[in-house]
C-alpha positions in Angstrom: -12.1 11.9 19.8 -14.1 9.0 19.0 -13.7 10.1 15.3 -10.2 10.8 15.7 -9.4 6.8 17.0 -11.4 5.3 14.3 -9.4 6.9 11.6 -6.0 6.1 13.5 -7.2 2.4 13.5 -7.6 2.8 9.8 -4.6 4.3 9.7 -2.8 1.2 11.9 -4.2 -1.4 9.2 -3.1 0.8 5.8 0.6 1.4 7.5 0.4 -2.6 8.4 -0.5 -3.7 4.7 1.7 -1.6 3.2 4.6 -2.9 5.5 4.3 -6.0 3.4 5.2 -6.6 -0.6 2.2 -7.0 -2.8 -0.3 -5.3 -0.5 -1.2 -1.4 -0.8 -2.3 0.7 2.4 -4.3 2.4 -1.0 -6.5 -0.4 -0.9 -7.0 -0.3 2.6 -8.1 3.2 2.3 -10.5 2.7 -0.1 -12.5 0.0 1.2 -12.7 1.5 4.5 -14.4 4.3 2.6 -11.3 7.4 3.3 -9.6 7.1 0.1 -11.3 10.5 -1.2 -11.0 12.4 1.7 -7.2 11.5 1.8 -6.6 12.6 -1.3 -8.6 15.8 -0.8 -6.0 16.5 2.3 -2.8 15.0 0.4 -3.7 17.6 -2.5 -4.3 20.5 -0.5 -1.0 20.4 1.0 0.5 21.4 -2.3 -2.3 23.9 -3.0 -4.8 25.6 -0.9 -2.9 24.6 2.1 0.4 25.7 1.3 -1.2 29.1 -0.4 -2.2 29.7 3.1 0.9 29.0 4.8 2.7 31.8 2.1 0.5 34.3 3.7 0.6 33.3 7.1 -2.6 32.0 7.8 -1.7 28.8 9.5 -5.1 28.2 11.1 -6.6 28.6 8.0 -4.0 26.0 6.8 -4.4 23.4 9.5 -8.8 23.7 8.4 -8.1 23.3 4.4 -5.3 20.3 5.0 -8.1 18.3 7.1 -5.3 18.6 9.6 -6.9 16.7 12.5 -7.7 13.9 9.6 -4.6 13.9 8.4 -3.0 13.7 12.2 -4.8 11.3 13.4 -4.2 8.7 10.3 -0.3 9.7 10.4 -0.2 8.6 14.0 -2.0 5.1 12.9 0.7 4.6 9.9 3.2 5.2 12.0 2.6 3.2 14.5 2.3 0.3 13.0 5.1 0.7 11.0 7.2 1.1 14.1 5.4 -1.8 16.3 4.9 -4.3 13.2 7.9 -3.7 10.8 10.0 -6.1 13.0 6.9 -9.0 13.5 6.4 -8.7 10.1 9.6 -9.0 8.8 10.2 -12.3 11.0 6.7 -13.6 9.3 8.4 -13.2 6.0 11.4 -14.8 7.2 9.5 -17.9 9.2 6.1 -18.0 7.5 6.1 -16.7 4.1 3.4 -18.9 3.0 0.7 -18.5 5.9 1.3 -14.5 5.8 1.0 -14.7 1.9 -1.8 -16.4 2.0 -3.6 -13.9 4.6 -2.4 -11.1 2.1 -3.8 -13.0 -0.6 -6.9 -13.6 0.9 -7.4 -9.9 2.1 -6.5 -8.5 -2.1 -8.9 -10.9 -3.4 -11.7 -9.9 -1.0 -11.0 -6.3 -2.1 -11.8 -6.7 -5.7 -15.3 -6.9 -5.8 -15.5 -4.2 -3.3 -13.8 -1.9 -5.4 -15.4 -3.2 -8.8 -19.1 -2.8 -7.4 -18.3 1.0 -7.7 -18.5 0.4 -11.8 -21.6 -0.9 -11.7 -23.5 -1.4 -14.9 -20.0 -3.1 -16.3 -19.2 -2.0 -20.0 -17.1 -3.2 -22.5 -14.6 0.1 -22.1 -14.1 -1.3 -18.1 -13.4 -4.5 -19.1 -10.7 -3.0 -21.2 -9.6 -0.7 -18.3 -9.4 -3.3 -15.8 -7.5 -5.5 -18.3 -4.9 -3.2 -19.0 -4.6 -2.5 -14.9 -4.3 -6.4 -14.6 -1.4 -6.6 -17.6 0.3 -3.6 -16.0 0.1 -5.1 -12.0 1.3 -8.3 -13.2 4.0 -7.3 -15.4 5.4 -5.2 -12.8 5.1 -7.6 -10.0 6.7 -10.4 -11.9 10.3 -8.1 -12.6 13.3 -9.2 -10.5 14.6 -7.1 -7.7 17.4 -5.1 -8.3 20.7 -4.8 -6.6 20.2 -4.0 -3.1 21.5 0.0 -2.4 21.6 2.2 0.8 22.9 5.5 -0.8 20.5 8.6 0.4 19.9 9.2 -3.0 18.8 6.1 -3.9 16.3 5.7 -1.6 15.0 9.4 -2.1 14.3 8.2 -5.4 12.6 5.0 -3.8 10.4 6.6 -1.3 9.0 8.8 -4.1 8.3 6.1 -6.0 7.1 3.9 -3.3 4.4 6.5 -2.2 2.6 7.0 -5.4 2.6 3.0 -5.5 1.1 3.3 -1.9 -1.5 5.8 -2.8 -3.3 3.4 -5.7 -5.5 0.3 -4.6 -3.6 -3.1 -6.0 -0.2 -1.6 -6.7 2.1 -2.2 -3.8 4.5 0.4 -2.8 6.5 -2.0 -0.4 6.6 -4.6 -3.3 7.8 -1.7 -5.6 10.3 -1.3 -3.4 11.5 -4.7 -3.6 12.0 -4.5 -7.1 14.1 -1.4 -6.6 16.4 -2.8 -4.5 14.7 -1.0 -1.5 13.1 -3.0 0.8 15.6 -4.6 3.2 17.5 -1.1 3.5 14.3 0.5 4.4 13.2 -1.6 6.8 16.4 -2.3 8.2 16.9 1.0 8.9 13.5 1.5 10.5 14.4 -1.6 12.7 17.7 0.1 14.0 16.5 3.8 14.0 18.8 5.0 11.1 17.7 8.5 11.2 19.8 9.2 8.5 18.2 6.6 5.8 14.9 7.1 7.3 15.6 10.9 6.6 16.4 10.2 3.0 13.2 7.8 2.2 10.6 10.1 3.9 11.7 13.4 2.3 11.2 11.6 -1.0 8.1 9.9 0.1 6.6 13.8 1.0 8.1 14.9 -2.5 6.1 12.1 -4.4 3.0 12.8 -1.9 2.8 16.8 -3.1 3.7 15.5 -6.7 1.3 12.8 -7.3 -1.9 13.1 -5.1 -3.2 16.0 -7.0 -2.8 14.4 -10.7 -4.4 11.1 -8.7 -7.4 13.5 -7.8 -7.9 15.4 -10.6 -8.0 11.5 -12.7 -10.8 10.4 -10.3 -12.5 13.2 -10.7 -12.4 13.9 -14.3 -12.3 9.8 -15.8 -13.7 8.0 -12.1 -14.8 5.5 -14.4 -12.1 4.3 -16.1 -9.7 4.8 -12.9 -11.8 2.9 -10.9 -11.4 0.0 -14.2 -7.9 0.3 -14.2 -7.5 0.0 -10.1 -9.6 -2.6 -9.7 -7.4 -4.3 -12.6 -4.3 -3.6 -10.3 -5.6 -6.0 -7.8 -6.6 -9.0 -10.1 -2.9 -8.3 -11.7 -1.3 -8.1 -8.1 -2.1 -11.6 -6.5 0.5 -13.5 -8.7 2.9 -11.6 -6.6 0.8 -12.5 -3.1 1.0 -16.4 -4.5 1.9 -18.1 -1.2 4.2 -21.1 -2.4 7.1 -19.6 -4.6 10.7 -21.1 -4.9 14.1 -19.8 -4.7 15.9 -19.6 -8.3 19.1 -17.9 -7.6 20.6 -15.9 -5.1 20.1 -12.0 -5.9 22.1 -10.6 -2.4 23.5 -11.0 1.0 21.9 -8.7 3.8 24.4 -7.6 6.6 23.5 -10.5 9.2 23.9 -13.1 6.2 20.6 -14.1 4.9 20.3 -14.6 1.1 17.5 -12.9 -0.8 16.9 -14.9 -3.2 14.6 -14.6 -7.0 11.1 -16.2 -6.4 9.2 -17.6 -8.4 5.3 -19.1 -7.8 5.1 -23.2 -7.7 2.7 -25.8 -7.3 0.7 -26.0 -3.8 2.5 -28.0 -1.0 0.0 -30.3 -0.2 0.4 -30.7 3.7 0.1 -26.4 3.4 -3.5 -26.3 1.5 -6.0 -26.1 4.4 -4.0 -23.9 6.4 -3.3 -21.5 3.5 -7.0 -21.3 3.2 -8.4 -20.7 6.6 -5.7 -17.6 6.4 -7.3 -16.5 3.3 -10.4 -16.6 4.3 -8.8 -14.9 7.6 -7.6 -12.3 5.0 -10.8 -12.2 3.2 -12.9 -11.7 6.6 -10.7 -9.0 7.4 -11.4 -7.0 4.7 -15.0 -7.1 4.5 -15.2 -6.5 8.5 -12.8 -3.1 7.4 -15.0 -2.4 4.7 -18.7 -3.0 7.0 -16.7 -0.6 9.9 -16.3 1.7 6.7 -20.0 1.8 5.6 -21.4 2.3 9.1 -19.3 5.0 9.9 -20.2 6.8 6.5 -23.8 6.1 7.7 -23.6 7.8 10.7 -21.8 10.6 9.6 
């Protein structure tokens, strides 16, 4: 049970970064050392797991899914997507800088902890993780598009979103943004709209079955230069986790009347500097305290 908690507390703090754009729960997961074994569990659904299912064996099932590991982190996501989706989206709203400076703080932190897995550094992982930095930043600097709510549209999004979610340093919620996504999504989950909420998760299991095996069979067939390229995504990533930005035009109006509007990063405020510090360094403390509660763990296990 012990066990159980530890892994839904993991589980809290991936659902709570991925709540917000730029961050990825996949990151989370990784330096809290159960990005593997979620993988292994996300894959077998599609494949051992649902073999047994076909012929019955649903005990048999439950043991090749990881099913209490896979419980126990569901119960974590969810939860803090239930309990924090509304806190976080008044942060956004009220203090943009201060809670993209913890972000920032937090992705920054996790580079080295993910890049100390290449170690010796060669020339083909500097090329790796340069190519993961073009590819994070070029995709976290495109506009948002036009905001929909059809069910096939966000279908399409969750799908999308999840395979974001599943890599360290791309960010499914900030992929979202870009789509259009976002608001409606959490919008919905702020009002209970089963039927949107419906619509986003079966895509989000589609892309799950669909994309965690290919993700595996990378990692374990070119760990080196996947590792290169992810630890790229993070270093490309914290333009879009830049805490002072600027409104440039209006892209839409949400139902209660607030303008989302096209950001771009600016200069530092000056009266903001110190305090956008101690929150990274807030950020930064997190992360390795996640990634220390990850190691002993592994230890005693």
């Amino acid at each position: 049970m012990n066990q159980h908690g530890q892994i839904a507390l993991k589980g809290f703090a991936m659902g709570m970064a991925d709540l917000v754009p730029g961050v990825s729960g996949g990151t989370i997961a990784f330096i809290a050392g159960i990005y593997d074994p979620l993988l292994n569990s996300l894959s077998a659904l599609s494949g051992e797991g649902l073999a047994c299912v076909l012929r019955g064996e649903f005990k048999l099932a439950w043991k090749a899914i990881n099913g209490p590991f896979l419980l126990a982190l569901g119960v974590g996501i969810l939860t803090a997507v239930v309990t924090l989706a509304a806190p976080l989206h008044w942060l956004l709203e009220h203090q943009p800088i201060m809670l993209r400076a913890f972000f920032t703080g937090l992705v920054a932190a996790s580079v080295p902890l993910v890049g100390r897995h290449l170690s010796p550094w060669n020339a083909q992982a500097w090329v790796w993780a340069a190519v993961g930095c073009a590819v994070a930043g070029f995709v976290t600097s495109l506009p948002p598009l036009v905001q929909s709510t059809s069910a096939l549209w966000l279908m399409g999004s969750g799908m999308l979103a999840i395979c974001a979610m599943l890599l360290p340093g791309i960010s499914g919620s900030f992929l979202l943004l870009i789509l259009g996504a976002y608001a409606p999504v959490l919008s919905a989950i702020k009002s209970l709209d089963v039927a949107k909420i419906a619509a986003f998760g079966v895509g989000a299991v589609l892309g799950l079955l669909a994309f965690s095996r290919g993700l595996k069979w990378l990692l374990a067939t070119h760990r080196r230069p996947a590792l290169a390229t992810l630890t790229g995504f993070l270093v490309g990533s914290l333009q879009a986790l830049w805490p002072w930005k600027e409104g440039v035009r209006p892209l839409y109006t949400h139902s209660d009347g607030r303008v989302e509007w096209l950001l771009v990063n600016v200069s530092p405020a000056p009266g903001d500097v110190w305090a956008a510090a101690a929150w990274m360094c807030l950020g930064a403390a997190v992360v390795w305290g996640i990634h220390r509660w990850g190691e002993v763990n592994k230890q005693a296990s």
